[in-house]
C-alpha positions in Angstrom: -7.5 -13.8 5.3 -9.1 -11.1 7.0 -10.3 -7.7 5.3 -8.7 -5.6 8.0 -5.3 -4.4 7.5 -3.1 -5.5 10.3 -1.5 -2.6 12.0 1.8 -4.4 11.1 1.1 -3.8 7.4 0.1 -0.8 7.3 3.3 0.1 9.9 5.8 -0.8 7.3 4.0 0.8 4.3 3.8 4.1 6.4 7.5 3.7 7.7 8.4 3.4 4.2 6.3 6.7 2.8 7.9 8.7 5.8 11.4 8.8 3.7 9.8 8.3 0.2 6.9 10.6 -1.6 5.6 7.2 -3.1 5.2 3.3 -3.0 3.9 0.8 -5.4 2.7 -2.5 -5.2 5.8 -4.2 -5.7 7.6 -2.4 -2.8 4.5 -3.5 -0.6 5.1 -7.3 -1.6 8.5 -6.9 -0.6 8.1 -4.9 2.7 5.6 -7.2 4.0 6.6 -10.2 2.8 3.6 -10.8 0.5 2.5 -12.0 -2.9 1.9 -8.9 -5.2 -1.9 -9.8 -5.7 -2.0 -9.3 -1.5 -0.2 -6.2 -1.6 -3.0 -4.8 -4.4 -5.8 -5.9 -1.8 -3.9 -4.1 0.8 -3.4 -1.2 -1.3 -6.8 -1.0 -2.4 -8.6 -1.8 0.8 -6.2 1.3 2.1 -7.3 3.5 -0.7 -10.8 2.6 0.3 -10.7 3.7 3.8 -9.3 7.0 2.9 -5.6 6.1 4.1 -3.4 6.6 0.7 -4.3 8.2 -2.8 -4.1 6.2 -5.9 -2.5 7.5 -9.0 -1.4 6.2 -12.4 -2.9 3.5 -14.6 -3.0 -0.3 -13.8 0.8 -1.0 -14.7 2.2 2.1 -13.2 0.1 2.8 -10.0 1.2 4.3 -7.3 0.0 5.5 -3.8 0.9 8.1 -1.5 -0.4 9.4 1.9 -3.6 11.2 2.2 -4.2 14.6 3.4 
């Protein structure tokens, strides 16, 4: 699998954070249709590149948009 992001992705996790403050892994597996370990790549390979901000511990982590 490749480390880029596809634009599809990252489509439906910004769609989704345009009506809610936050998403979370889980909501990521289910948007794109994903396992939940692939959705944690994608959310940390995001949070890498300076696209969302993590918060919370390992269980409770969420991300939202950043500034």
């Amino acid at each position: 699998m490749a480390d880029k992001v596809s634009d599809k992705m990252s489509d439906k996790i910004f769609g989704y954070l345009e009506n809610n403050e936050y998403i979370n892994a889980a909501t990521v597996a289910e948007l794109i249709d994903r396992s939940p370990t692939t959705a944690r790549r994608i959310l940390r390979q995001m949070v890498e590149n300076n696209i969302l901000i993590s918060m919370g511990g390992n269980k409770n982590r969420i991300y939202k948009k950043s500034n």
